[in-house]
Backbone bond lengths (Angstrom), bond angles and torsions (degrees), N, CA, C in turn:
res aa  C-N    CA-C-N  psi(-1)  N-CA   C-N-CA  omega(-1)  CA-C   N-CA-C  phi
1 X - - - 1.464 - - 1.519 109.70 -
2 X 1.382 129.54 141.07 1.006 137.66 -174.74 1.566 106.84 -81.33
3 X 1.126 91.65 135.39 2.342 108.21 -171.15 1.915 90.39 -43.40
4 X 1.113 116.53 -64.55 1.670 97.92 -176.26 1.304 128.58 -63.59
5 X 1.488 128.46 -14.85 1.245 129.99 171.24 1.111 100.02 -72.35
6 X 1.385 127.64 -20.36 1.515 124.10 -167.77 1.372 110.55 -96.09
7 X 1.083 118.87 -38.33 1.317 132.26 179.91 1.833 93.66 -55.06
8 X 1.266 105.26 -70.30 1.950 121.72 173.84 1.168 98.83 -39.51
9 X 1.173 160.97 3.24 1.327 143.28 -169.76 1.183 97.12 -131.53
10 X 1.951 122.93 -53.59 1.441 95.10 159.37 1.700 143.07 -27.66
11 X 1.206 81.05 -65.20 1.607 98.83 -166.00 1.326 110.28 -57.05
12 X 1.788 112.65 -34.33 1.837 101.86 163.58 1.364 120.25 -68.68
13 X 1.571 127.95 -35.79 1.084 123.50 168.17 1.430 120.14 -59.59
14 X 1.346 126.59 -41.89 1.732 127.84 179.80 1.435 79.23 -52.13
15 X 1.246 122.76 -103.60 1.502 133.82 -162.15 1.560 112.77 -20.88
16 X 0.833 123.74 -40.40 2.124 119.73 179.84 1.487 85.25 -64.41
17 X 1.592 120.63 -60.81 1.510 115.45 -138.63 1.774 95.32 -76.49
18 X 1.136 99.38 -34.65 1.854 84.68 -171.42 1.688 117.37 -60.00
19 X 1.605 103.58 -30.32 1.537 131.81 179.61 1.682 104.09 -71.31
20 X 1.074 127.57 -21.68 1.471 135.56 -149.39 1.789 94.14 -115.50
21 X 1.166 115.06 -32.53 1.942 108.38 -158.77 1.685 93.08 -160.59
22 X 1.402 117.68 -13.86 1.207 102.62 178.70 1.876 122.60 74.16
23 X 1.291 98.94 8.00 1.667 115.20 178.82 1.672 98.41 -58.03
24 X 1.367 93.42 124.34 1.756 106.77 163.44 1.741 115.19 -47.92
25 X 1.172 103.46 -176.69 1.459 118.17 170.08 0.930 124.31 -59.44
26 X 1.409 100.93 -62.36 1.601 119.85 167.07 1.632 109.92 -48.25
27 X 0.970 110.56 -76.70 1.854 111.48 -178.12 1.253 107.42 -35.85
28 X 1.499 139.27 -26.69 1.567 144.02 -154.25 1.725 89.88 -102.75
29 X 1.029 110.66 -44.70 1.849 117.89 -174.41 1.233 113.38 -77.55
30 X 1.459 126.88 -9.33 1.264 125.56 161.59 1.159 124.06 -107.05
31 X 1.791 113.34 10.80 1.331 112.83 165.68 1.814 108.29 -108.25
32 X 1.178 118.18 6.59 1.528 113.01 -153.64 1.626 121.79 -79.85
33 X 1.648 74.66 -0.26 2.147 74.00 -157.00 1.846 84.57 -107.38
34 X 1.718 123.20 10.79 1.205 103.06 -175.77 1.452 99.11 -123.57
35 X 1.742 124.85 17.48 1.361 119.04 153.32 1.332 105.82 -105.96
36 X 1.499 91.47 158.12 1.860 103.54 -155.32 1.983 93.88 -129.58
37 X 1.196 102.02 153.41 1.235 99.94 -174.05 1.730 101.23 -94.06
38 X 1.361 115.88 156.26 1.592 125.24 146.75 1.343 137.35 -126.66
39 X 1.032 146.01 168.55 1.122 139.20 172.81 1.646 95.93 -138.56
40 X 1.475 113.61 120.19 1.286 113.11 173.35 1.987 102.34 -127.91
41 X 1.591 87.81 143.06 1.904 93.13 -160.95 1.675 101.21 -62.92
42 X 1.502 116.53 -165.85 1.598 116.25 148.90 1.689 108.98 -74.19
43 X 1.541 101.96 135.20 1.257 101.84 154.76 1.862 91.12 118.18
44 X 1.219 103.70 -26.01 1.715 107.89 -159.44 1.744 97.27 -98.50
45 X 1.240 99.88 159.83 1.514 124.06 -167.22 1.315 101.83 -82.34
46 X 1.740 122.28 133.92 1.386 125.98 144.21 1.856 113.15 -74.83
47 X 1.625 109.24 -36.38 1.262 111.96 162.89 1.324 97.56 -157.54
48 X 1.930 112.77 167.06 0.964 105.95 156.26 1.594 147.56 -139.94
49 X 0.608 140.06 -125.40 1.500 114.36 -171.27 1.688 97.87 -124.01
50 X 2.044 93.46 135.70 1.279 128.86 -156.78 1.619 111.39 70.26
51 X 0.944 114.57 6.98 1.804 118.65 162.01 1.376 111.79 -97.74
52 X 1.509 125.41 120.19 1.362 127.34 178.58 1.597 93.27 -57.97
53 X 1.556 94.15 147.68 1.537 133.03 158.94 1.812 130.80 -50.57
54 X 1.224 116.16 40.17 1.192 116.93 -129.59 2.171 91.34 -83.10
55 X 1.247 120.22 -16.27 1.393 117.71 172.70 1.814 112.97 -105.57
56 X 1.281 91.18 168.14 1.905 94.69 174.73 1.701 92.00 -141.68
57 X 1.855 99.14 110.55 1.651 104.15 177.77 1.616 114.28 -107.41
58 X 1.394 104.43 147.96 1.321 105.72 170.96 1.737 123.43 -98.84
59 X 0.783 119.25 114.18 1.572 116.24 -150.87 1.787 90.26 -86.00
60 X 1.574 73.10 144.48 1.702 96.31 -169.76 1.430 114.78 -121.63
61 X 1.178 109.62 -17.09 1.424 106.94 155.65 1.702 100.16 -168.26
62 X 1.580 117.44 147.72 1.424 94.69 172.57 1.587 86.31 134.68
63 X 1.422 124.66 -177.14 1.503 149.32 170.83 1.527 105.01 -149.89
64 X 1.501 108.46 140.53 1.249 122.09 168.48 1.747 121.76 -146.30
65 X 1.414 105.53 131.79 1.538 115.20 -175.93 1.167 113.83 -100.37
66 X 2.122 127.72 129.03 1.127 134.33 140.24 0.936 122.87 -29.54
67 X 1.337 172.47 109.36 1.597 146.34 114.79 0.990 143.80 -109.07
68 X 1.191 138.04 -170.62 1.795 123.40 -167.06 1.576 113.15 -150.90
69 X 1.081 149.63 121.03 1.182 145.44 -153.25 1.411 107.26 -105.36
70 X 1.336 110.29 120.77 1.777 133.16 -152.29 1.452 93.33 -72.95
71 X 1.324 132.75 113.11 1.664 139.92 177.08 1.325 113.83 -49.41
72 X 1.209 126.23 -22.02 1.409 138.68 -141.89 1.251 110.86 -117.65
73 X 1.365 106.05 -37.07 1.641 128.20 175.69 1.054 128.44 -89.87
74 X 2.071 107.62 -55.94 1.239 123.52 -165.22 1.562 121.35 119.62
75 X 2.008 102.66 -38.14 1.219 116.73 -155.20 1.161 93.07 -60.47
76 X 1.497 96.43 163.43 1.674 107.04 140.23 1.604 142.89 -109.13
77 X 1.211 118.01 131.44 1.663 115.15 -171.87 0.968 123.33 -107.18
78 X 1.359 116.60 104.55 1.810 124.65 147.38 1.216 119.44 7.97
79 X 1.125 174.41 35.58 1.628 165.08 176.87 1.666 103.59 -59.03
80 X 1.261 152.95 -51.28 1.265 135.25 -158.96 1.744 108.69 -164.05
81 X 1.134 113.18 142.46 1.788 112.65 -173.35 1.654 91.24 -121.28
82 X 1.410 105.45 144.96 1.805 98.97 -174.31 2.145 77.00 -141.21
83 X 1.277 102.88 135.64 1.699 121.73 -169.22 1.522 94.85 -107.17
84 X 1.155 99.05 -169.44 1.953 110.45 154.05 1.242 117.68 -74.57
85 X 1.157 100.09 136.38 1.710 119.71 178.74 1.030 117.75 91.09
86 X 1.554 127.66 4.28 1.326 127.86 163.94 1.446 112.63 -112.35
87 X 1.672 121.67 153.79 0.983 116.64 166.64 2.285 130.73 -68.68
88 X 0.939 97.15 160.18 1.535 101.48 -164.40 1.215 109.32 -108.69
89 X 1.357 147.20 90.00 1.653 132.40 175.17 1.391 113.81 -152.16
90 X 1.396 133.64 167.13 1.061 132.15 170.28 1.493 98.37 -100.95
91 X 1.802 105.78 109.65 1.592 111.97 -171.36 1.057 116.02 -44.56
92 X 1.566 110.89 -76.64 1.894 133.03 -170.49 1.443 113.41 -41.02
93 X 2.011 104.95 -38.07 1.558 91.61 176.40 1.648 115.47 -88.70
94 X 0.726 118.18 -10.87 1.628 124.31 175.45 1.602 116.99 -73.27
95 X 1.232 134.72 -46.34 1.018 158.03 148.34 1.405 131.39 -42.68
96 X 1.413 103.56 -21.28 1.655 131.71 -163.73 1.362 100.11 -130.80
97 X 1.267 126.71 -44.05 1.476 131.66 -159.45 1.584 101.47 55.22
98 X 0.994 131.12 50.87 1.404 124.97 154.94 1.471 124.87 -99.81
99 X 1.392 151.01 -163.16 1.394 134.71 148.85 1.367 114.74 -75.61
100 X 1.530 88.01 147.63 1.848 107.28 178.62 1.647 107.06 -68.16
101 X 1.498 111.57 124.56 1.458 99.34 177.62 2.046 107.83 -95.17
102 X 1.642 100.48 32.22 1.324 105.07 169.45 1.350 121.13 -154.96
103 X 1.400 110.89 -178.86 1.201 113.62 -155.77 1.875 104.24 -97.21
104 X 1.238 122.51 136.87 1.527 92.88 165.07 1.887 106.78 -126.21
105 X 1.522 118.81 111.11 1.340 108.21 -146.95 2.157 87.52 -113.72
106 X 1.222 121.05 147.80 1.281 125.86 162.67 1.024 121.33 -68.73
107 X 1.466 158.57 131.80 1.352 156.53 -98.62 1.559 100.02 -174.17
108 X 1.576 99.44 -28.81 1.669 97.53 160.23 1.547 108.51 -154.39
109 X 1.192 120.51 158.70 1.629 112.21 170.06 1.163 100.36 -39.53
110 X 1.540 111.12 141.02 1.599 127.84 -163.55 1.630 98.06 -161.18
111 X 1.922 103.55 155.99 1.035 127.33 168.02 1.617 116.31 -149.45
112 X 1.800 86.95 137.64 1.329 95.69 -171.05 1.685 116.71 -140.82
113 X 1.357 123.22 160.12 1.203 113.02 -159.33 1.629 97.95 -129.06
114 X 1.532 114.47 117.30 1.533 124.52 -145.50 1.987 93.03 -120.06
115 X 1.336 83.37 135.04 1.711 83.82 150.91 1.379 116.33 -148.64
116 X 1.355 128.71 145.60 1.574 146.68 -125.97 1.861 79.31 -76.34
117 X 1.698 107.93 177.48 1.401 129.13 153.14 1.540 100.38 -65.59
118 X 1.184 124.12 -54.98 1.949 126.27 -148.12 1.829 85.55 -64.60
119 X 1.782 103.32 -49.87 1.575 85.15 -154.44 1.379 116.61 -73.46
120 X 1.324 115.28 -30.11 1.608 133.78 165.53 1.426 113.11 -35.45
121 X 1.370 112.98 -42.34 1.782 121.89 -172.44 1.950 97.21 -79.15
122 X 0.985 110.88 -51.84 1.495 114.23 172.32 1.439 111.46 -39.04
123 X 1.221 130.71 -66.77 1.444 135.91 177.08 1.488 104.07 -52.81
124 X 1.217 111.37 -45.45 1.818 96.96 174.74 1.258 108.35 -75.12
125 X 1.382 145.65 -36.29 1.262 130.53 166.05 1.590 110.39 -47.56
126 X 1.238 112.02 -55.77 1.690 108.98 -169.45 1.030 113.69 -87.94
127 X 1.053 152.56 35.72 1.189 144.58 -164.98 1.683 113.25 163.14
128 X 2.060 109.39 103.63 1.411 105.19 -173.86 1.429 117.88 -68.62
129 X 1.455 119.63 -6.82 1.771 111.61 173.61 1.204 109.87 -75.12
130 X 1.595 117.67 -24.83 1.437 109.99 -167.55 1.798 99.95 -74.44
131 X 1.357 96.54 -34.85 1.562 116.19 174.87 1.955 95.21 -27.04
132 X 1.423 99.92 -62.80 1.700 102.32 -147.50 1.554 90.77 -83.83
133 X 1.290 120.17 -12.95 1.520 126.69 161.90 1.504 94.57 -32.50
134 X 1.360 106.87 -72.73 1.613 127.56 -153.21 1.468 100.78 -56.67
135 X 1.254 109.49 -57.67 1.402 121.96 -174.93 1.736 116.13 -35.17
136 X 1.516 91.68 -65.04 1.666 103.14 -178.30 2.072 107.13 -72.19
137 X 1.184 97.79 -24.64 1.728 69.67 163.66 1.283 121.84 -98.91
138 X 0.865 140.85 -20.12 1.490 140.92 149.76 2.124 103.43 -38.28
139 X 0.925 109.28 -30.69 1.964 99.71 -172.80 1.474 81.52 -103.65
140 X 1.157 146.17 -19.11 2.007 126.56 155.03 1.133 104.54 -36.20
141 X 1.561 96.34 -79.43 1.386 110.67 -168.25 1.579 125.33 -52.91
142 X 1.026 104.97 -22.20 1.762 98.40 -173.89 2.181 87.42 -102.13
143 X 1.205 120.98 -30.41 1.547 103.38 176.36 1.788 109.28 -63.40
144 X 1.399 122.79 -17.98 1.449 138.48 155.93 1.016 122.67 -18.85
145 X 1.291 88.50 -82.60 1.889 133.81 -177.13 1.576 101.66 -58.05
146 X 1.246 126.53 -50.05 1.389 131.44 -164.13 1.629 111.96 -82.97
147 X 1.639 103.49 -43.30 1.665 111.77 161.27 1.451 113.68 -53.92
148 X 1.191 113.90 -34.49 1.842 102.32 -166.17 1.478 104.00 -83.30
149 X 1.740 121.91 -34.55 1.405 116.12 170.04 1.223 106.19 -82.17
150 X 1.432 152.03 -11.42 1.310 139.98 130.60 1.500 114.20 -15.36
151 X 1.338 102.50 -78.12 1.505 106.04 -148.96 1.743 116.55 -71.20
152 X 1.886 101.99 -2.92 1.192 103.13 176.29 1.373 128.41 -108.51
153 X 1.470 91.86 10.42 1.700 111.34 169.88 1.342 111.46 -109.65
154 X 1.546 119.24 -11.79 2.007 112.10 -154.93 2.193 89.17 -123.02
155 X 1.450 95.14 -32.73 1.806 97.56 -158.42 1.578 99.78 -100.00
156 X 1.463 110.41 149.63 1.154 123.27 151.39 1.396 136.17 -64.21
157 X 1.207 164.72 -144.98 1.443 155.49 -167.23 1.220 82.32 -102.15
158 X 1.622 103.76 -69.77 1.393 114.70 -155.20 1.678 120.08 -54.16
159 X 1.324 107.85 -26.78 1.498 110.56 156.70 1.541 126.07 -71.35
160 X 1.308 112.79 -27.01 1.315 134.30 178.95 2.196 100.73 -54.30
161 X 1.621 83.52 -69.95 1.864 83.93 177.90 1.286 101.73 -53.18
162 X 1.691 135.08 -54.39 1.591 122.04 -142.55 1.729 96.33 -70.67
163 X 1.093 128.15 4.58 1.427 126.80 -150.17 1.348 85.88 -95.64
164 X 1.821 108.32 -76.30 1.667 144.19 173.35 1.655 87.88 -31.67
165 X 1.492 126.94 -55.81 1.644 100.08 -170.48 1.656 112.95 -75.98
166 X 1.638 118.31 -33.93 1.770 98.12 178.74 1.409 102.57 -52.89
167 X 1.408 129.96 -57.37 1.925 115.58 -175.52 1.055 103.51 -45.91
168 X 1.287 130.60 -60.84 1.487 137.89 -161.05 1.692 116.46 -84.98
169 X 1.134 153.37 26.97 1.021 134.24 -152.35 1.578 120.56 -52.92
170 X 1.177 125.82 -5.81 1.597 110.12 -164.47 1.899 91.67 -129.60
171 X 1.597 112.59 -2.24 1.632 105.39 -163.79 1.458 118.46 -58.37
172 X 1.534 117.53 -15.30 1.070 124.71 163.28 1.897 131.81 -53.46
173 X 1.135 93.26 -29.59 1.282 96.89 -165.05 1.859 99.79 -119.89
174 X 1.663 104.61 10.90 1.680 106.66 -177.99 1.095 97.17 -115.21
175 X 1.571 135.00 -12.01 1.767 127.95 -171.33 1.760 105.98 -130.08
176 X 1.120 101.00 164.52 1.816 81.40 163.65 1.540 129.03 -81.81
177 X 0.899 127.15 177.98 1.430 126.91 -170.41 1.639 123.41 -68.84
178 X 1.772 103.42 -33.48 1.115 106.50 -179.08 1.727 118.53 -79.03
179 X 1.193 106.07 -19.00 2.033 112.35 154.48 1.317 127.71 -36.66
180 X 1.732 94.41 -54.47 1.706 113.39 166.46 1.549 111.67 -46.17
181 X 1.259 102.16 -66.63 1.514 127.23 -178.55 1.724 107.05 -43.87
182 X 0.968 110.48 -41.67 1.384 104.23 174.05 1.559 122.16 -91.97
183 X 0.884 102.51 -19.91 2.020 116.36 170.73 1.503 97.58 -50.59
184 X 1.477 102.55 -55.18 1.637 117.77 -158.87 1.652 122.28 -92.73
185 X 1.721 99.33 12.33 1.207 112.71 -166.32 1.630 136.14 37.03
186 X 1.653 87.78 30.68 2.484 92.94 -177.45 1.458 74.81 -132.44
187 X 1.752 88.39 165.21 1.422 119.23 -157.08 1.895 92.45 -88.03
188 X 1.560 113.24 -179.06 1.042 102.23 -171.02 1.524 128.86 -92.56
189 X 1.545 101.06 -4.82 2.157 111.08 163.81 1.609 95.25 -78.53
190 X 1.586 122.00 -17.45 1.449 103.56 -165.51 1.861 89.37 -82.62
191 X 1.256 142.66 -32.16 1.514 146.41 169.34 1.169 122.29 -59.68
192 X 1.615 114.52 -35.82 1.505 121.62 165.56 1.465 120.65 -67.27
193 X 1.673 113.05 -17.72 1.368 118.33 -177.52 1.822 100.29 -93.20
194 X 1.095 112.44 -19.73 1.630 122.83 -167.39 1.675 102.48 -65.02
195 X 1.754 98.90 -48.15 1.468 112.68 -168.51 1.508 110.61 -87.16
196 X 1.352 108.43 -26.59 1.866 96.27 167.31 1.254 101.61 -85.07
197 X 1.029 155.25 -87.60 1.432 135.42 -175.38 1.993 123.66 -9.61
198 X 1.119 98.05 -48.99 1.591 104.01 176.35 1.848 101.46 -77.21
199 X 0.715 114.79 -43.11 1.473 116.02 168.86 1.513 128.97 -59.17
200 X 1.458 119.76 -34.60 1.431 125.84 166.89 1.482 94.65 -86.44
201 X 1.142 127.18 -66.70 1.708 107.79 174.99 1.692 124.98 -30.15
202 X 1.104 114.63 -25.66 1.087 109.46 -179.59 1.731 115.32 -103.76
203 X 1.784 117.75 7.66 1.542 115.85 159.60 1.082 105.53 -87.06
């Protein structure tokens, strides 16, 4: 890697993590040399399904989709979109080391900055900030998990998208439509009716 890409990758990583857990300098400088950069194209896997989870990335530029392909059908379903500035992993298997029962695929050329399960557990052994590191992403991830079966028992569609666009603001116009459509479980005239309605409401 070239000294300024490296330098650039620090400085986005210091900045998430101090914003993210509040880890000192020090705590950030003794993790730096054990996240590794990637670049994975559109179309290509962060992981994939029935392969344990073995990294946790912070996406640095790029979009990436959960999904799982319905046995019965074939389809495939939307479950979760992770942008820049959030971290990227399949929780349960990372955490578990078991296999991922999903897919996590890049949606556009993307880059992301990963560090392993082994070395991640080290920093929580040595170090109690990394400790509360652990802590607070583990309550992301499960406030995640709990928002998405939230929103499909309490919200309507149309709350469903306005939700998907504050996280997402631009995913509309970075994936195709029928991705949406499946995130939100309605077909794709039922999404075209979602967005003119929110659109004349708003002349």
């Amino acid at each position: 890697m070239k000294i300024s890409a490296m330098i650039e990758k620090n400085e986005i990583l210091t900045q998430y993590l101090r914003n993210f857990a509040e880890l000192t300098d020090q705590d950030i400088a003794e993790s730096l040399t054990l996240w590794k950069p990637r670049k994975i194209s559109k179309g290509d896997f962060f992981n994939m399904q029935s392969m344990v989870c073995n990294d946790l990335g912070l996406v640095v530029k790029g979009i990436f989709r959960i999904y799982y392909r319905d046995p019965n059908s074939d389809e495939e379903k939307n479950l979760f979109f992770f942008s820049e500035n959030q971290f990227v992993v399949s929780f349960r298997s990372f955490i578990s080391q078991n296999p991922c029962w999903y897919f996590i695929e890049a949606m556009e050329d993307s880059e992301v900055i990963f560090i392993s399960y082994q070395d991640l557990n080290g920093l929580y052994e040595s170090n109690p900030n990394w400790g509360k590191f652990g802590r607070l992403l583990a309550e992301t991830f499960f406030a995640y998990a709990q928002s998405r079966t939230e929103e499909f028992m309490f919200f309507s569609h149309e709350k469903r998208f306005q939700r998907l666009m504050e996280e997402h603001p631009n995913i509309i116009e970075r994936i195709p439509a029928y991705h949406i459509s499946s995130f939100l479980g309605i077909t794709n005239p039922s999404l075209s009716r979602i967005r003119k309605r929110l659109k004349d409401s708003q002349q």
